[in-house]
Every structure is written in C-alpha cells, then in structure tokens.
N, C-alpha and C positions, 0 to 999 in steps of 0.2 A: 404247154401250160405255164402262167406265169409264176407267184409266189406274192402274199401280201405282207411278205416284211420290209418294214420300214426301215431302211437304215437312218441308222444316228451318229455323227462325227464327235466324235470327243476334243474339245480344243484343248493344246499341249502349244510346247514347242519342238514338236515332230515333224517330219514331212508329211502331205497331205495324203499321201497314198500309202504309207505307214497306217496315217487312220482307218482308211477306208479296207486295209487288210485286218486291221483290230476291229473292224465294225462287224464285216462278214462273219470275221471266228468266233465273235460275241452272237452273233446271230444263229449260228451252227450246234455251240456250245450250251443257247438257252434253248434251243428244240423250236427255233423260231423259224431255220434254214434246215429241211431235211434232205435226207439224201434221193439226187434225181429233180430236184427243184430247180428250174429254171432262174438265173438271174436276169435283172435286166439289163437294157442293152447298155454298152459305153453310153454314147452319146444320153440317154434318156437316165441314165442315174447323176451323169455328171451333171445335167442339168438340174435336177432333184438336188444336188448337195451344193450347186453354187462350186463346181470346180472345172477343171478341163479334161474333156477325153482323153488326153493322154496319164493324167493322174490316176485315174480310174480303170483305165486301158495298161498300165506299168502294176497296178495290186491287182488284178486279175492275175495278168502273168506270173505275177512271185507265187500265188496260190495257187496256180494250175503245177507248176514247176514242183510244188512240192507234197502236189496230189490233192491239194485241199478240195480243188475245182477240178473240172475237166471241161477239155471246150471240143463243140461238134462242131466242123464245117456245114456252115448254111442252116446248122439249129438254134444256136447260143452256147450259152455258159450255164453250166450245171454246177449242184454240188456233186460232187463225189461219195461214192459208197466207200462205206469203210473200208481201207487198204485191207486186201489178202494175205498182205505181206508181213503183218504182225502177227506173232501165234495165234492161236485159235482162242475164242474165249473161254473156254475151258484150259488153262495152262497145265502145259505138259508136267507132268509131276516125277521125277527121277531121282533117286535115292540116291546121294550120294557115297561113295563104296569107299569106306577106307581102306588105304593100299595093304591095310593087311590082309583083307582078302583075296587079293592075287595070289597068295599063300597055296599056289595047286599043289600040281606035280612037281617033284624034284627035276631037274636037267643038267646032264653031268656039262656037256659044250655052252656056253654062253658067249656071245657077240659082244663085244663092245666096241663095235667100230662107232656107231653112230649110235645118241639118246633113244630110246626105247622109252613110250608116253606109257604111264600106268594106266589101267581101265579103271575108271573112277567114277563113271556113269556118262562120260560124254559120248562114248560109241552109242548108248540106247537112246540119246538125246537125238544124235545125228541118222540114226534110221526111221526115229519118229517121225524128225521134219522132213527126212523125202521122200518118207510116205504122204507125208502132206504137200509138198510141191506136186509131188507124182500126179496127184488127185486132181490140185487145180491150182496149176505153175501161173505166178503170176505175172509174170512176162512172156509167158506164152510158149510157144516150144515150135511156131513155122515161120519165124523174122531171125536175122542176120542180128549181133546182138548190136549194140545201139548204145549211145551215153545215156538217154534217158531208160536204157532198163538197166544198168550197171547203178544207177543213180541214186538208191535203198543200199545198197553194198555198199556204196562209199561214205555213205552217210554213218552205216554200222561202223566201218572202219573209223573216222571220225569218233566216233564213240567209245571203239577199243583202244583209240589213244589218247582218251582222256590225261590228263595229267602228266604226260610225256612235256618234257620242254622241248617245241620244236617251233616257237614264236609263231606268228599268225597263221591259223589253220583254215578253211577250209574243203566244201566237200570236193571242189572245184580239184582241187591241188593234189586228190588223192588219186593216184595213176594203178588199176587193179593190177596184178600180173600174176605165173603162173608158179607160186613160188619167192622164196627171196634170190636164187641161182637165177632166174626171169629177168626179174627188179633190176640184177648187177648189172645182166647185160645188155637192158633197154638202156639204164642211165650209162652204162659207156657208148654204145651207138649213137646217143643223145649229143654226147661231150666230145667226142673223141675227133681229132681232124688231122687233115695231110696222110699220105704214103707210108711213115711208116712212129705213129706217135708211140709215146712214152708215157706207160704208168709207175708209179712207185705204190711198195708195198710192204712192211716190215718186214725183217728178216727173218721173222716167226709167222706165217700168215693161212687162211684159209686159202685150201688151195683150188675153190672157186675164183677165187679173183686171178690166178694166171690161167685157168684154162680157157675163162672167158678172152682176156687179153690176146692168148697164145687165137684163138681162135678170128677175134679182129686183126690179127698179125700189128699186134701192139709189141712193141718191147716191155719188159717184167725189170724192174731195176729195186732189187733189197736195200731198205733204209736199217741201219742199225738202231737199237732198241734196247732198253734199262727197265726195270724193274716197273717205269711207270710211262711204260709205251716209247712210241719214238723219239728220239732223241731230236731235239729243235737243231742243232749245228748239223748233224747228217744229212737229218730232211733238208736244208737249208743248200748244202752243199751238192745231193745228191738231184734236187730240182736246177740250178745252175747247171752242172754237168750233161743232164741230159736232154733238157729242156723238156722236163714232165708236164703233163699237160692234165693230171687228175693224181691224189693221192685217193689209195683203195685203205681201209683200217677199221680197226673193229676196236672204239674206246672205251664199251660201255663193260662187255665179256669179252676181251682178248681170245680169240681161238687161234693158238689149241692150252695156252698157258693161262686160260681164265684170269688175267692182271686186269687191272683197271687204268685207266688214265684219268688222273685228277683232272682240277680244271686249271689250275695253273700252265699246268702240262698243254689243256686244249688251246688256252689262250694264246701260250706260243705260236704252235703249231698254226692258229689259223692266221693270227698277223704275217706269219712269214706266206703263208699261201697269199693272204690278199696280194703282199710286198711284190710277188713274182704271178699273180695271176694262173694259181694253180685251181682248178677244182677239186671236192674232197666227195669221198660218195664214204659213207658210215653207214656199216654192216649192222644192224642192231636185232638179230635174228634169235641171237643166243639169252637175248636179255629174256628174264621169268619175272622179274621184282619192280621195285620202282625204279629210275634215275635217280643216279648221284651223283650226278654232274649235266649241264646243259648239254644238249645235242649242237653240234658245227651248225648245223641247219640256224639255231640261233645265236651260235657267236658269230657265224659269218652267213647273212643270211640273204648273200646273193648269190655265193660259192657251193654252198650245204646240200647235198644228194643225199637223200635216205632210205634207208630199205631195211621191208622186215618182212614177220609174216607171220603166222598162226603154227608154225609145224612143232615149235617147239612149247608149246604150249595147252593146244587144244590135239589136232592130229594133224601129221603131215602128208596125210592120204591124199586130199584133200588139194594137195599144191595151190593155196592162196596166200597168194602175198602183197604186198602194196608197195609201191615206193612213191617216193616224194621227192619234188622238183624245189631249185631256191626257190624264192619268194618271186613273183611275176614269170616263173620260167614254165607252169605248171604247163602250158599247152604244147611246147616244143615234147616232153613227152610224154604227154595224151598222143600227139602225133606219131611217135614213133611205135606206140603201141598200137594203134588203129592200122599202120602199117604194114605193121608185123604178123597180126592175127587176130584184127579187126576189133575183140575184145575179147571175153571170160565166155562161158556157154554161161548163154542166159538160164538155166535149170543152176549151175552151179554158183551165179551170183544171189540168185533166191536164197537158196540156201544157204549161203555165208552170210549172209543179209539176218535171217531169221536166226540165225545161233549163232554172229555177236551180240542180238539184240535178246534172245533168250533170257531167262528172268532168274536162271541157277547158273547161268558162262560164269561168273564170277567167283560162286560158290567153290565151281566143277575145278576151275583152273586154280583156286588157292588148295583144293586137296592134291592137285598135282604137284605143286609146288610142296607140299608138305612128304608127299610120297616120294619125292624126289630124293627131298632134306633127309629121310631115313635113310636112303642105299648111300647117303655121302656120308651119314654120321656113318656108317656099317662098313663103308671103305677105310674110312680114318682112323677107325678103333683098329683094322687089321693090318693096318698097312702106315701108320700112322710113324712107326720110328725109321720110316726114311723121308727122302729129300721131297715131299707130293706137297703141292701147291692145291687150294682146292677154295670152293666157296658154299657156301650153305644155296646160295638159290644160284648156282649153275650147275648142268646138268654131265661133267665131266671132271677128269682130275689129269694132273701132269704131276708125271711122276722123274722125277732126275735119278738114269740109274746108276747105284753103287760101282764102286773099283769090281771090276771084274767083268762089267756086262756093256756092250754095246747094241744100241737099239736093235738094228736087223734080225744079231743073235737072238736076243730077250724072247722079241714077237715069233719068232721060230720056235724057240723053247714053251714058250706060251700058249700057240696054235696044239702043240703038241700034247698039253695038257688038257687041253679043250676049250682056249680062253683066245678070245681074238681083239687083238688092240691095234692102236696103228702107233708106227714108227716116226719119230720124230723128222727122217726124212722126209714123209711128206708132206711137209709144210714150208719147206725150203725152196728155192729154184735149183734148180738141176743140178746147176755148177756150182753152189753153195754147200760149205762144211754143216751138217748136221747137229747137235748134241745131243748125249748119249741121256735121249730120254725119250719116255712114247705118254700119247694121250688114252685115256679110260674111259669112255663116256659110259652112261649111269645105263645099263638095262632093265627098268625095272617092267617091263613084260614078262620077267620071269619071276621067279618065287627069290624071296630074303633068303633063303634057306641057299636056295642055287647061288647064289648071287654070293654070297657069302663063301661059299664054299670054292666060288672062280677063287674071291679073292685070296682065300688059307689056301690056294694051290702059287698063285703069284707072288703069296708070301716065301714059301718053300723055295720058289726059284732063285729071290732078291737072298735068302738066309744062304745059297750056294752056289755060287758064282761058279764058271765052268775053269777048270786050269790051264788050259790054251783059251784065247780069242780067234774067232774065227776072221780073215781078213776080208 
C-alpha cells in the first residue's frame, strides 16, 4: 500500500536531505504519515522534489537509524510504530520514599566497605520495567546483541550525561560496559602496548586501577599527591622515568580521600601528558552532583578516556557503565568491546535504556543524593572533632587516625565492634608506606538509628587509643 502524503520541502540554508528528514517528521507529526504507511520509492520522490537519489536515499537512512522508518527488504520504507522502548503510556507512577523511611530494624554490625544506595523508590521503578521488557523486550531476546539494539542505551546514556563537560558528544562515542571496573579495563586493553607497559597512579588510588593493570601485566608506578590531586613535577618526572604510557585518576571525587582537583591543577597535568604523549583514563564513578571542573576528555580531547556508571547513583546491581573514547577514537573501543563479549544482554540494555529515560530517574536520584547528605551530616556531628575529610554529595569519609591508632589496628578494633571500614593500605601499592587512616563509606541500607550508632561505637575507639601498637 502506498500513502497520499505529499511531501513539501521548506527552503533554508540547510542541506537538502535535512529537509526531506523535516518534511517526513512534519508529515508523521500532523497525522498525515501513519504508522505502517508505505513511503515512496528513492528514486520516484526524488524525482517529485526535483533532487537526487542519494539525498533522499541519506534522510531515509538517518530516520530508519533512528527508528523513525523501518526498511523491509524487497517491500520499501515504512513508518514506524511507536518505539516499545519508551514507557508505556500510562507512566509508571512511584512514590518517592524519603530516606527516613528506611528507618526499619536497628543492626548492631554495619559495613562500610563499600556505599550502600538508599531505597527511594527506584528498586520498584526497576521491577516495574522488567516486568515490561519480560512481556515484550524490545530487542528481542533470540539474536546475539548488535550496535543497532544497544543503540536506545546509548542514547539514554547520552541523556544521563547531559551537562557533563566532556566537549563533543555523541551516541556513536558511547562504549556500553559491564560496570565502571569493565570500562577501566577495556580503555587500558584499548591503550596499552608492548611487553611489558607502564601505568601511573596517585599515591592514594582506587585499587581497581592496579588490579586491572596487575592483571595486563602492566607495571603500577605511584605519582605523589597534595591536597589538590597530583602533583604536575612528580607526574612529570615519574612519566620520564618510566616511560608511562596512560595516567589512571579520579579528579572529580578522589577515592578513597574524596579531594578534588581544580582546574588549574587539570591544566597542568594534561599539557605535561600531551608534552610526553601520555594517555589519561578519569574514573568519574564516584561523582553524585554536577562537575566543577572540565573533564580531561575536554582539556585534552585527543588523549581523554572516561568512564563511569550508574552504581553509585541509581543501583549497582545492575553492572552498567559506559566509558568514553577521545574524540575520533570512539570505534578502536567499540572494537575492543565487541571483542571481548560481543556487547550488553540485550534484555539488560532495554532496561537501562527505559530507566535513564524514565520520567522520575531524576527525581529518584536527587532523593538519593539527599539521603546520602543525611548519614554524611550524622557522620560529622559524631565524628566531626577529628582529622575526617568529607563532602556533602560523596558517598564516603577519610578519616586521618589520632596519636595512638594505626590503620590495620583501628579496622581490627572496629570489625570487633561490629563496624567494617577499610584500611588505608588498600589503596596503596604493595610496597608503598600507608597513612594511618581508613575510608567510611556511607551505608544507608541500614537505619540513621544503626548507622548512627556504628559511628558512637568508632567514636569510643578514636576517644581510646590502645597503650601498645600493634606492629
């Protein structure tokens, strides 16, 4: 069947298949193109508009690409039924739960190795929509997954980094993975060359970036580090010396000492990489708020690797994360991911797809971030007259311990109360000196009450230091 709309070109100073994409959507939009309608052929509309089959043949494609059209081998060019892949028109309606109702049961032991997400209403968000992929996944659930069904995820992702400064974006450039730990280690298999290369890393660092290294049988080489991230002479020295071939670093949330690095700070730092031809991969996992400061990606925007992911934000169930290629590098790894494990399970890119694009994610994640802000104000009131470093929108504290306590001991002492931290040694390399301090990260899975109560036990320990050290 054919269709009797007429298209109409609008003269601009556009390109001509520009128009003929604005003509279709105008056609679609006034109820003139419906869904399942036949378009007509290349050749017979270019001739209709006075242009060339390939102009008309190039706004097909951009609309089929982005689901507007669909084309059938040996039928034509269709419109398209409305994507599945948007909520349902009936939009899902979820309450969002202020963290004071996590307010359950007391729990004498509490974790704090790693952020604990408050339930805010996004766990009922997330069983909503896979009850609705479950029903009718819209990439299907008997194909190997594919760039064009990963192709809604990355677009969502796009979406969720609105306002991020990471200079020219798009969907193209976003690489899925399983996780921001994933992300690390595709962009170093990406970068990484020769026998036996060389990463740098501060001397304070997430200790995903050596295990992955440790694991390419990369050397791990510690850059020393100030109050406002690495220091430009060290890095500088510390890339000569070993001829590093990527800096790994986290400028935006410092883990595990939550600092920041200005942008003064970044500007160095990435002149000296260009100077020496270093790559930089920025960890930006930890970040909850906005940027406040440009991302490397765009002060050095041929060098700049990034990676992040939803765990600390939405939930890290879930292992979705993205990373980003510099500018023109975007398919070296797409490659190395298609490699790797061909792409995401298409059921689980639906879904990430449908709840960035959700119509409360934004809501869901600012009560998080507020839920957060409470166990950090409730940290600081209790713990507040020692050495703890800390930030209203991150999800952890570094505490520098008093005369008397050495990490190791502390978190020993601590487990023993029922309180579990980590030790400032692990964020170190092996053969690097420690300081006597451990990270806290925020559990709010548990009750203020609990949560509260770890910290009056961690206080009791800091107010009584033991009278031997343990060596």
């Amino acid at each position: 069947m054919g269709t009797i709309w007429q298209p109409e070109l609008v003269s601009g100073q556009g390109p001509k298949y520009q128009a003929v994409v604005s003509s279709i959507r105008r056609g679609i939009d006034e109820g003139a193109l419906k869904p399942d309608d036949k378009l007509p052929p290349v050749r017979e509309l270019a001739w209709t508009l006075g242009i060339t089959p390939g102009t008309v043949a190039r706004a097909y494609t951009i609309l089929t690409d982005e689901g507007t059209l669909k084309a059938e081998v040996g039928r034509g060019t269709f419109v398209a039924p409305p994507s599945p892949m948007r909520v349902s028109d009936e939009p899902i309606e979820i309450d969002v739960i202020p963290h004071a109702v996590c307010e359950d049961e007391d729990r004498y032991a509490v974790s704090l190795f790693s952020p604990h997400l408050p339930c805010v209403g996004q766990d009922k968000v997330i069983c909503q929509l896979m009850a609705q992929v479950a029903k009718e996944p819209p990439s299907g659930v008997m194909h190997y997954p594919s760039r064009d069904s990963a192709r809604a995820a990355r677009r969502a992702v796009l979406r969720w980094l609105e306002g991020t400064p990471l200079g020219p974006l798009g969907e193209k450039d976003i690489t899925l993975c399983h996780g921001g730990q994933n992300g690390i280690l595709l962009i170093l298999q990406s970068v990484l060359q020769g026998r036996k290369p060389a990463i740098l890393i501060e001397e304070l660092a997430y200790p995903g970036f050596r295990r992955v290294a440790e694991m390419l049988r990369a050397d791990v080489v510690p850059v020393a580090m100030d109050e406002d991230g690495l220091i430009p002479e060290a890095f500088e020295a510390a890339v000569k010396a070993h001829d590093a071939q990527v800096l790994c670093t986290s400028p935006e949330v410092h883990n595990p000492t939550g600092g920041f690095t200005p942008v003064a700070r970044r500007e160095q730092i990435a002149k000296i990489a260009r100077r020496h031809d270093v790559q930089i991969l920025e960890d930006d996992c930890y970040r909850m708020g906005v940027n406040r400061a440009p991302t490397y990606r765009m002060l050095a925007p041929e060098r700049g690797w990034y990676v992040s992911s939803i765990a600390k934000t939405i939930t890290p169930s879930l292992r979705f994360g993205f990373a980003i290629a510099p500018e023109g590098k975007w398919s070296i790894l797409r490659r190395t991911a298609e490699h790797s494990f061909f792409g995401l399970a298409t059921p689980l890119c639906d879904l990430s797809a449908m709840l960035l694009m959700h119509p409360q994610i934004d809501d869901l994640t600012q009560e998080t971030r507020r839920a957060f802000n409470t166990y950090v104000q409730s940290a600081v009131n209790i713990l507040g007259g020692y050495d703890l470093s800390w930030r209203e929108d991150v999800p952890f504290l570094w505490l520098r311990l008093p005369m008397g306590w050495r990490a190791g001991a502390f978190c020993q002492a601590a487990e023993a109360v029922g309180v579990q931290i980590r030790s400032a040694e692990e964020f170190v390399c092996r053969d690097a000196r420690a300081p006597h301090a451990v990270r806290m990260a925020i559990n709010a899975g548990v009750s203020l009450k609990s949560f509260d109560a770890a910290m009056l036990r961690l206080r009791d320990l800091l107010d009584g230091p033991p009278e031997q050290i343990s060596v």
